[in-house]
C-alpha positions in Angstrom: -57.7 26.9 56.6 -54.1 28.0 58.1 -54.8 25.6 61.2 -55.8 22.6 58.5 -52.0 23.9 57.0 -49.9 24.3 60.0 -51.4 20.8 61.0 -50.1 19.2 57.6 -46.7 21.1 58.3 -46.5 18.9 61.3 -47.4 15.7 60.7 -45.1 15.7 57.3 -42.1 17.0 59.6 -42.8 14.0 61.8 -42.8 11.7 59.3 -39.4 12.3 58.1 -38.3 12.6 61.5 -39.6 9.3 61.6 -38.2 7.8 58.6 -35.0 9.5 59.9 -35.2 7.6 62.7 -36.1 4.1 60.6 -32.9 4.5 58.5 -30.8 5.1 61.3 -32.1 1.7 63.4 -31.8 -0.2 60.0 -27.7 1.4 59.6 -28.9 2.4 56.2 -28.1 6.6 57.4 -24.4 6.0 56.7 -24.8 4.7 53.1 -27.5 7.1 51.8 -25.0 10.2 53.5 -22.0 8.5 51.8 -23.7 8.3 48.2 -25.0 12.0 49.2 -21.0 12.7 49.3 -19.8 10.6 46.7 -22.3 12.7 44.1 -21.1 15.5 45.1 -17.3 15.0 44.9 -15.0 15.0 41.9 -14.5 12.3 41.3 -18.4 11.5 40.7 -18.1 14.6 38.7 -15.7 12.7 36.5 -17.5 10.0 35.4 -18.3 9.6 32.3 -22.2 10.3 31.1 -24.8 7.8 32.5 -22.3 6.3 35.7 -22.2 9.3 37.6 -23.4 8.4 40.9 -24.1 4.7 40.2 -23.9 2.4 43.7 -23.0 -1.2 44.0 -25.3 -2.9 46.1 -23.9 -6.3 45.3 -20.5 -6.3 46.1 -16.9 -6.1 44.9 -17.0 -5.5 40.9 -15.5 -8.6 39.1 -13.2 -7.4 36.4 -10.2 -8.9 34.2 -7.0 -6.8 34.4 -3.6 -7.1 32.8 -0.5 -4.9 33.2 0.3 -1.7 31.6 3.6 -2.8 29.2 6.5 -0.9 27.5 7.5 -2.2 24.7 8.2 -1.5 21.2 5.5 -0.4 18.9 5.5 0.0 14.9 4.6 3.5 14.1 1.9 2.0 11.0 -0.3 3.8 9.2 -3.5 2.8 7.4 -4.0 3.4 3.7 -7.2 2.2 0.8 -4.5 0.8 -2.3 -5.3 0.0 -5.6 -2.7 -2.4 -7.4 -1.4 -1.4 -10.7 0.9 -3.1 -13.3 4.3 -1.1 -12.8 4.4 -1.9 -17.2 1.2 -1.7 -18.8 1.8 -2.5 -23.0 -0.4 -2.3 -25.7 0.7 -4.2 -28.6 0.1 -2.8 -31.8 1.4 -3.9 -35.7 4.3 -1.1 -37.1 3.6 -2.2 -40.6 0.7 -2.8 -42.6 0.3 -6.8 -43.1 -1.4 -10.3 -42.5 -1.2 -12.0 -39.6 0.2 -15.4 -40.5 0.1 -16.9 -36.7 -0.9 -16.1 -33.2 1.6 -18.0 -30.8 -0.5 -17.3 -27.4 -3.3 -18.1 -25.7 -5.7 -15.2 -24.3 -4.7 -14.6 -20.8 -1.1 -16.8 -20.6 1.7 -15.9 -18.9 4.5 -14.4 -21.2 8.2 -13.6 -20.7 10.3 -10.8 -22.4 11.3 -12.0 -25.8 8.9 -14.7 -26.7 7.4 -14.2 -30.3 3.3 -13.3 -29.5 2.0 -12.8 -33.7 3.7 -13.6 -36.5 2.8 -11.4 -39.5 3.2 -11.9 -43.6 7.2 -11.3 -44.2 7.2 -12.8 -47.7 7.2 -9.9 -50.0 10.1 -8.3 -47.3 12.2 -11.4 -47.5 12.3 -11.6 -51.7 13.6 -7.6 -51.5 16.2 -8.9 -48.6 17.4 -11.6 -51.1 17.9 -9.1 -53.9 19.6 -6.5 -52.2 21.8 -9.4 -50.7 23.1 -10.0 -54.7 22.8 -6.5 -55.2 25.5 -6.3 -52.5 27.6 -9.1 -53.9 27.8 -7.5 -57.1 28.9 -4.4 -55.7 31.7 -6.2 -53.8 32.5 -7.3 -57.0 32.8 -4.2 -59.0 34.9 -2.4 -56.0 37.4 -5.0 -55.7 37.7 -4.7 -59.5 38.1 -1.3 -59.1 40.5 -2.0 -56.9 42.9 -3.6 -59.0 42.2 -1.1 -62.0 43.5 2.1 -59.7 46.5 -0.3 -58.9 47.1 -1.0 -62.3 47.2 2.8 -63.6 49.1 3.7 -60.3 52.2 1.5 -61.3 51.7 2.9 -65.1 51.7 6.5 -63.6 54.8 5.5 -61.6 57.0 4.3 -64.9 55.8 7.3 -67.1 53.7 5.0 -69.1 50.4 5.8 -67.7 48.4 9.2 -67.7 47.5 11.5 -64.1 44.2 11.3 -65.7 43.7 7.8 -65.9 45.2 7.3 -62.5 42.4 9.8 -61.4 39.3 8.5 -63.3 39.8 5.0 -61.9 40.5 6.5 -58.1 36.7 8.1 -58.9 35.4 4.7 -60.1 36.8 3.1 -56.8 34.8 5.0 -54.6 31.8 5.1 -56.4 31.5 1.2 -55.9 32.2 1.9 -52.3 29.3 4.2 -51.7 27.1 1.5 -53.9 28.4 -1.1 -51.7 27.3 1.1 -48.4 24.3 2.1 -49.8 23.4 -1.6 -50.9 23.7 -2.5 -47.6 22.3 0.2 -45.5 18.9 -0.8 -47.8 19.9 -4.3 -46.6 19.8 -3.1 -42.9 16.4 -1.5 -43.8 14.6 -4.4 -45.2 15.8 -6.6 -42.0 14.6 -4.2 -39.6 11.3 -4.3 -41.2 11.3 -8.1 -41.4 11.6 -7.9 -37.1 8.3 -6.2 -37.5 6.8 -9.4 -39.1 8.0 -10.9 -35.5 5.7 -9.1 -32.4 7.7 -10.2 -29.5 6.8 -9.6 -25.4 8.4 -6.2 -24.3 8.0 -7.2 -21.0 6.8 -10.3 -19.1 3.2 -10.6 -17.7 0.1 -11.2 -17.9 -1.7 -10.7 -21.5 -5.2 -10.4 -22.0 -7.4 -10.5 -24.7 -6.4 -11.1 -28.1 -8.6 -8.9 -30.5 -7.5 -10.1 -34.0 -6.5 -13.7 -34.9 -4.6 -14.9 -38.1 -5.7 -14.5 -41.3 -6.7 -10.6 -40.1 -4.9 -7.6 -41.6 -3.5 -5.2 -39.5 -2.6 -1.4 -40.5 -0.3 0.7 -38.5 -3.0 4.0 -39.3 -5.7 1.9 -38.0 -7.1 4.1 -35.1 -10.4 1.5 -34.7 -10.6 -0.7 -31.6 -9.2 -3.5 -33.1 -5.8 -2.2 -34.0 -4.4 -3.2 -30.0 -3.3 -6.4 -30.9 -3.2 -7.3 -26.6 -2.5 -5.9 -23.5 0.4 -6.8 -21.3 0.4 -6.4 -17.9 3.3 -6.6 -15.6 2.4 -8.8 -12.6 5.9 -9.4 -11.1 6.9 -7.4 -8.9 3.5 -5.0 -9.2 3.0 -2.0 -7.5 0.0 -0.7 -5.3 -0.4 3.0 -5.6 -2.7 4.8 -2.0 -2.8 8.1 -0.8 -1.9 9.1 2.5 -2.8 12.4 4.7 -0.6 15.6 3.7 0.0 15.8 7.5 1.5 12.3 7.2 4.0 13.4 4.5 6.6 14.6 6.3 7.1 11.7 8.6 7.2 9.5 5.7 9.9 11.5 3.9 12.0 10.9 6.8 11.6 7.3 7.4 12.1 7.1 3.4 15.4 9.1 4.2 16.8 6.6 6.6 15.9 3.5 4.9 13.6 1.4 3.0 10.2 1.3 4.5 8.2 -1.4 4.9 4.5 -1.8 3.0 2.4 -4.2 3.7 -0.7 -4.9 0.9 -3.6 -7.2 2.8 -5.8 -8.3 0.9 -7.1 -10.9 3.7 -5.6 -11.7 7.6 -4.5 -14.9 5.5 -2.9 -13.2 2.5 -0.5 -10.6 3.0 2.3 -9.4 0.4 5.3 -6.9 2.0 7.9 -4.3 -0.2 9.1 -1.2 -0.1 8.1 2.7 -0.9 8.7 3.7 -4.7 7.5 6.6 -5.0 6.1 10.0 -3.6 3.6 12.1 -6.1 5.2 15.5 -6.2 2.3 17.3 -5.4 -0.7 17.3 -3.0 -4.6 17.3 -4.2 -5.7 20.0 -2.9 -9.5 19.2 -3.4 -8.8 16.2 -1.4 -5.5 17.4 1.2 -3.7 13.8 0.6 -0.2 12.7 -1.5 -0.4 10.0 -3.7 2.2 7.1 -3.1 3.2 3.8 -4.6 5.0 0.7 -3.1 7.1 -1.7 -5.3 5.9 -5.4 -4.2 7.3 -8.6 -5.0 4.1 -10.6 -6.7 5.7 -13.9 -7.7 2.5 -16.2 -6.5 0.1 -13.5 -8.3 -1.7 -12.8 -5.1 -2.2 -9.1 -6.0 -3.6 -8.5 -9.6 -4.1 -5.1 -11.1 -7.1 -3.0 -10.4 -7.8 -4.9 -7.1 -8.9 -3.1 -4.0 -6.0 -3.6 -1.1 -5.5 -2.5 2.3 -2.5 -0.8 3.0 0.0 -0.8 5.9 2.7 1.6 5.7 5.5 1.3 8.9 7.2 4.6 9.4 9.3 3.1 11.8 9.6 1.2 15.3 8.6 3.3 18.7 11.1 1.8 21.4 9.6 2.3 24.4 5.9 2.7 24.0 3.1 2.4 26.5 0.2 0.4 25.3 -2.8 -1.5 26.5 -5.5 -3.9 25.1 -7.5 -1.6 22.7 -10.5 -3.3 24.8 -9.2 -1.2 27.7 -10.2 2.0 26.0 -13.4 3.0 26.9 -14.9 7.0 25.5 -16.7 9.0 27.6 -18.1 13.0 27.7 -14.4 13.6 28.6 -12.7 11.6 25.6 -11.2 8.1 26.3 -10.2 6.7 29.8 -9.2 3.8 31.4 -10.0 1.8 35.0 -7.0 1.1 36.9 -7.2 -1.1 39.6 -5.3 0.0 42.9 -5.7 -1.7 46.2 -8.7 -3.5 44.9 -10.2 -0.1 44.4 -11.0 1.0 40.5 -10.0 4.6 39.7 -11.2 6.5 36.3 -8.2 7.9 34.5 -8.6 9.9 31.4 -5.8 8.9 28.6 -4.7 9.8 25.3 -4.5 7.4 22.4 -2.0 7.9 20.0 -2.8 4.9 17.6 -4.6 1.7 18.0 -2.7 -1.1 15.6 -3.2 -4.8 16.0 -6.0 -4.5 18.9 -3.5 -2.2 21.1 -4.0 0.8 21.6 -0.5 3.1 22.1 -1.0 5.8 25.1 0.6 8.9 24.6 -0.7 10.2 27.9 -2.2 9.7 31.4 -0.1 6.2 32.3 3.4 5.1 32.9 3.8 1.7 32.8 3.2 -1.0 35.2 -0.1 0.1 36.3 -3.0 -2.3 36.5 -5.8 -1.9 34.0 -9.3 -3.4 33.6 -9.9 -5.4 30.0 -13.2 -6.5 31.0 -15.8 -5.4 33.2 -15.6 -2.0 33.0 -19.8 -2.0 32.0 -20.4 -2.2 35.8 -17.3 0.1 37.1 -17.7 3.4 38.9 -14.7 5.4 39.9 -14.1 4.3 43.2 -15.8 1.1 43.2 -14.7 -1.9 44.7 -13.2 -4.6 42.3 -12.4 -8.2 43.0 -10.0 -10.1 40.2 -10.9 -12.4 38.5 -9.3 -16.0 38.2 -8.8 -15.3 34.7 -7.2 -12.2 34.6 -3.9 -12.0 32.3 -2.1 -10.4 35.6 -1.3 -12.8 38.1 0.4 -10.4 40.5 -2.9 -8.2 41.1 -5.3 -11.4 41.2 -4.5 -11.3 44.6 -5.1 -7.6 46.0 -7.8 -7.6 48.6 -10.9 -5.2 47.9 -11.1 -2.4 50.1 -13.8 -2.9 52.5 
């Protein structure tokens, strides 16, 4: 049995030797000892999970590659809004009457002023037309009274009038006064009550539905569903309340500090509506760790209408000099997100930092500079240290034409 062994040693030792000898006459030696080196080094130990290692029997890699750009960059952040009616009005009768007319339709425009219901004012005009004499009458007796305290004034003056008399008609004179006054403070009464026969618009908007029509009486104690008249929404401007992170809070304090900020309510890529920050909750939920906010927007067209769902776009402010690439770049691996960068037509992994990805760019806080040569497209079939070759379509001219390292 151990010569049937040392015999098996030998001929499987001569068969690699032989195979060893096969590879080398076939120049395959110096690729298998290269890919030998290339798993063990580095930068094969970089690669993200499932490329480690991976060879490129067919060539040059062809990839799209554009130029690493500094420019300015919004600093936008990304909210869920709700739009709500910055005036929300319930109208509701303040006196217990008929309503004679109903001067709206059910869900027609409305502007401040304009006279929605009108209700029974009959009763309230005939006690307006008798305090109205009432008051003439007292007019009457005061300027009589008037003349009487003039009359025992001059008497009192020649000795041929009494202090009494003089004093008896000065107490009659102002007793007509105070009749007058009171006469017309009922007077002032009785009108204001008629203005409640007249249920104008606070506000203009939207109103909704009507829930009693004429010929219904309406009671101010009446506590039953019925007794709201209509709703009044404002629509114009409108605002859009969201909440926001806590940890976003104090950046947008400042840029509300400096200026106005920009909010943007989206309700499609087509349909967009832009204002300004209202208002900041004063406290945080803690169940929840965000601020509640709301942003004043100009609604004149009606686009936004309360209740909706919106998304929200809030610009803190404008980052000058910020390095950003196609979000397509972006690629996430074991080691968090990375880019290939394309030097002497040679791809190298380099691991990056995203600070924000807005419009399909992604903003780099860390790992480039600027002007390096990135791969958009192609990166599927990438290793680091592959060889790349440019396409004709690539959005950088000026590396179309780097030569692959051979």
């Amino acid at each position: 049995m151990a010569v049937i062994a040392t015999a098996a040693i030998v001929i499987c030792g001569a068969a690699y030797i032989y195979r060893g000898q096969i590879a080398q006459q076939l120049g395959m030696g110096t690729t298998a000892k290269a890919a030998e080196q290339a798993q063990s080094s580095p930068a094969a130990q970089a690669q993200p999970q499932g490329r480690r290692g991976r060879a490129n029997p067919a060539g040059a890699v062809p990839v799209i590659v554009t130029t690493v750009a500094k420019k300015p960059m919004a600093v936008v952040v990304d909210a869920v809004g709700t739009v709500q009616s910055i005036a929300s009005v319930q109208i509701k009768p303040r006196m217990d009457s008929q309503i004679m007319k109903v001067n709206v339709e059910e869900g027609a425009f409305v502007k401040e002023g304009d006279i929605l219901f009108e209700l029974d004012g009959r009763t309230l005009r005939a006690q307006l037309a008798q305090i109205e004499a009432q008051i003439r009458k007292d007019q009457t007796q005061v300027v009589q009274a008037k003349r009487d305290l003039q009359r025992y004034e001059e008497l009192f003056s020649k000795n041929a009038g009494t202090l009494v008399q003089r004093d008896n008609a000065n107490t009659a004179l102002k007793s007509a006064e105070a009749q007058l006054e009171a006469d017309e403070a009922s007077k002032t009464s009785v009108q204001t009550l008629l203005t409640y026969t007249e249920i104008r618009a606070p506000v203009s908007g939207r109103i909704g539905s009507i829930a009693s029509k004429a010929g219904a009486v309406v009671r101010v104690g009446d506590n039953t569903a019925t007794s709201t008249l209509a709703t009044i929404n404002q629509i114009d401007p409108i605002y859009v309340s969201f909440a926001i992170p806590q940890v976003i809070l104090p950046d947008l304090r400042a840029a509300m500090a400096s200026g106005p900020v920009k909010v943007t309510a989206i309700v499609d890529d087509q349909k967009k509506r832009s204002g300004v920050m209202a208002f900041i909750e004063n406290n945080v939920d803690p169940n929840t760790g965000t601020v509640t906010a709301k942003a004043r927007i100009d609604n004149a067209n009606e686009l936004l209408w309360p209740g909706q769902f919106v998304k929200v776009e809030i610009t803190l402010g404008v980052e000058p000099e910020a390095i950003s690439v196609p979000a397509a770049a972006v690629q996430l691996g074991p080691q968090g997100a990375y880019v290939y960068l394309v030097k002497d037509g040679v791809a190298e992994l380099r691991n990056v930092d995203v600070k924000r990805t807005q419009g399909g760019e992604s903003v780099i806080g860390k790992g480039l500079a600027g002007g390096e040569s990135v791969v958009i497209d192609g990166q599927l079939r990438l290793a680091n240290g592959a060889n790349v070759s440019i396409k004709s379509g690539a959005n950088d001219p000026a590396t179309a034409t780097a030569p692959p390292r051979g």
